[in-house]
N, C-alpha and C positions, 0 to 999 in steps of 0.2 A: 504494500500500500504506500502511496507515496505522502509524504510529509504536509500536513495540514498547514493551511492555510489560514488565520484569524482574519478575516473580510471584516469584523468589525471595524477590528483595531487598524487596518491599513486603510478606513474608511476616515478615521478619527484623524491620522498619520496625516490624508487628503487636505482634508479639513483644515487642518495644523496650516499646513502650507499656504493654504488660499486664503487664509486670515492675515498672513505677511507678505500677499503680492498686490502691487497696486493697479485697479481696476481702468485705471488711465493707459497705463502702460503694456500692461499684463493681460491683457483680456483675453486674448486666443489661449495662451497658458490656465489660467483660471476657466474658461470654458473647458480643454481638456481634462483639465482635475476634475471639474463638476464632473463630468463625465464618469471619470474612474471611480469617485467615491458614491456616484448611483452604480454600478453594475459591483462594487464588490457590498452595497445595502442588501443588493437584493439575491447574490451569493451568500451573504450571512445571514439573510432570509429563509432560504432554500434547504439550510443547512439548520438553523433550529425546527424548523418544518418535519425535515426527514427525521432527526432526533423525537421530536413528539410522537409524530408516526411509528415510529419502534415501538418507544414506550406505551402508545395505545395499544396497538397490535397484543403486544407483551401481555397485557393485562385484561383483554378479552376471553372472560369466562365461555362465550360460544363459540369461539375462535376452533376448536378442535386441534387437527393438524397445523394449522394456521399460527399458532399459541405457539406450537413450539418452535415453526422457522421462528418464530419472529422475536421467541426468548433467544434463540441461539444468536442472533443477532445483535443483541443486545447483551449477552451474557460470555464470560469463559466458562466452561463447565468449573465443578467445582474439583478437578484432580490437581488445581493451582497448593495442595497442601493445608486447603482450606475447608470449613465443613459444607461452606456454601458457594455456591458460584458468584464471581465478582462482574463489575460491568465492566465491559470494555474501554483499552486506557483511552481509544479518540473519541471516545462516544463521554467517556469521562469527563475529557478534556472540554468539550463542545457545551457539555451543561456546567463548566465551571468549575468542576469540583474535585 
């Protein structure tokens, strides 16, 4: 899997930037940044989205088979040394925790 990405935080990073360039001068530059910091909103949109979706999924009593793709996707089994199975470290990471 490849290395995640914080869309928030390089949205904020955006942000940052376009509050120190001047709209006189800079304008095509600060149009570009607007630009970059809506597409990674709505990357870091997409991305608590799928997150929820697990954990709904996960938690669906009528779910059936359904219940357990969707735990396993959400889960390592529990042979981590552990009694329980833990959440996965990006899915961790992505709810902050």
């Amino acid at each position: 899997m490849t290395e995640r990405i914080d869309h928030a935080a390089k949205a904020r990073e955006e942000l940052a930037e376009i509050e120190q360039m001047d709209p006189q001068t800079q304008w095509v530059e600060m149009t570009q940044k607007q630009l970059v910091v809506t597409v990674n909103i709505g990357l870091a949109s997409v991305e608590q989205q799928r997150i929820a979706n697990l954990i709904a999924l996960a938690t669906m009593p009528e779910a059936g088979t359904l219940e357990t793709a969707a735990a396993h996707a959400l889960l390592i089994p529990a042979d981590n040394g552990k009694d329980r199975p833990t959440i996965r470290p990006e899915i961790r990471e992505g709810l902050g925790l």
